[in-house]
Every structure is written in C-alpha cells, then in structure tokens.
N, C-alpha and C positions, 0 to 999 in steps of 0.2 A: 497492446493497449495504445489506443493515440492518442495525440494532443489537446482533443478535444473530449474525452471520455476521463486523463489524468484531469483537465480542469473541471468539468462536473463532480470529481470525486472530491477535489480540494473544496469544491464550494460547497459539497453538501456534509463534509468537517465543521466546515467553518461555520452554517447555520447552524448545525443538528448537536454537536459534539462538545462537552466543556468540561473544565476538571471537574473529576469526582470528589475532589477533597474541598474546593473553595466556588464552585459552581461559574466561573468565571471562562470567557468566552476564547478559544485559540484564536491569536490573530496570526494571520496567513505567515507574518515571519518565523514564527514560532512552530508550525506544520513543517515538519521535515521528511521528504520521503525517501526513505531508506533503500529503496529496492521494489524490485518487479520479479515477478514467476508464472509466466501464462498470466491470469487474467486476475490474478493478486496483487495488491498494489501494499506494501509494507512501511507504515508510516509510526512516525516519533513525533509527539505533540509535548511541548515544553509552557509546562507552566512558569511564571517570574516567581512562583511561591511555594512548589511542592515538587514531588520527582517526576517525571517523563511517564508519560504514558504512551503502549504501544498498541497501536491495533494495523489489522490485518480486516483489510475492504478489498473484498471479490468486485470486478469490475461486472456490467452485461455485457457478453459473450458474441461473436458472431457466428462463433459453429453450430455446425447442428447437433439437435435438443440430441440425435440418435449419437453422435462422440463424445456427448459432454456425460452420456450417461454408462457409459464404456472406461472412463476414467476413474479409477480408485486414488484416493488420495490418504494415504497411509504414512505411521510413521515415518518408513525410511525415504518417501517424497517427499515430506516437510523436512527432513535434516539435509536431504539433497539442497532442496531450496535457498534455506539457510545457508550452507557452504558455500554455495552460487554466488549466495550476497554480500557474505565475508571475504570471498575473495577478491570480488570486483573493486578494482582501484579508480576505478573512471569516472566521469560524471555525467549527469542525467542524461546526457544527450546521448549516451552510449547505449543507455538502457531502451530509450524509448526506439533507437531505431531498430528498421524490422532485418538488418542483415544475417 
C-alpha cells in the first residue's frame, strides 16, 4: 500500500465514517491505523465518548484481477494477519515500506 492510497483511505474515514453510538464525526487525530496485511489496512477510530471502533478497509489493488482471484482468504490467513500485527513493535514507516 503507498502513501498515497493510506491517505485516500484516511480521507475517505474521515468524510464517510462516524460513531455508531453518538453519530459524531472522527477527527483525523483520533483515526489510528493499526497495521497493514497486502492490501488491508487495520484501523481504530476513538471516540471522546464511547468505545473504539474497528474496522478493517481493503485498499484497490494493483495486481492482476487473474491473482487476486487465486487468493482464498480463510480463517487461518486472518489469525496469520493478526499475529503479524501483534507482533510488530515499529512504527508506521516500517509498515508502509515495501522491503
């Protein structure tokens, strides 16, 4: 995912997305992104008035339609994931580059 595809996805939180419990809008401080897995992007959105909400925003892809459809995405690839993300001590800059 680049730099320019994470800022598209923050911005389209930021217009689109607000708590479910007080309808009140995330401001970008409050947008935490948790983690990256291929073209998943794993964010925490903080309300000042209720608990955390998480969602999980697929980013658009640059492979082709023929690998993306090759790909099964099962439970033991989402606990992979997770574990990926629990373990990662570093921060964002570690995740977004492509070493």
């Amino acid at each position: 995912m680049t730099q320019e595809e994470l800022k598209k996805i923050l911005h389209t939180v930021y217009k689109n997305i607000r708590c479910p419990s007080c309808g009140k809008r995330f401001e970008f401080g409050h947008i935490h992104v948790k983690g990256f897995f291929n073209n998943l992007c794993f964010l925490e959105l903080k309300c000042s008035d209720h608990l955390p909400l998480y969602a999980t925003i697929s980013a658009p892809t640059t492979a082709s339609p023929d690998l993306m459809l090759n790909k099964i995405i099962d439970n033991e690839y989402i606990i992979n994931a997770y574990d990926s993300l629990t373990r990662h001590t570093g921060g964002i800059s570690e995740l977004l580059s492509n070493d």
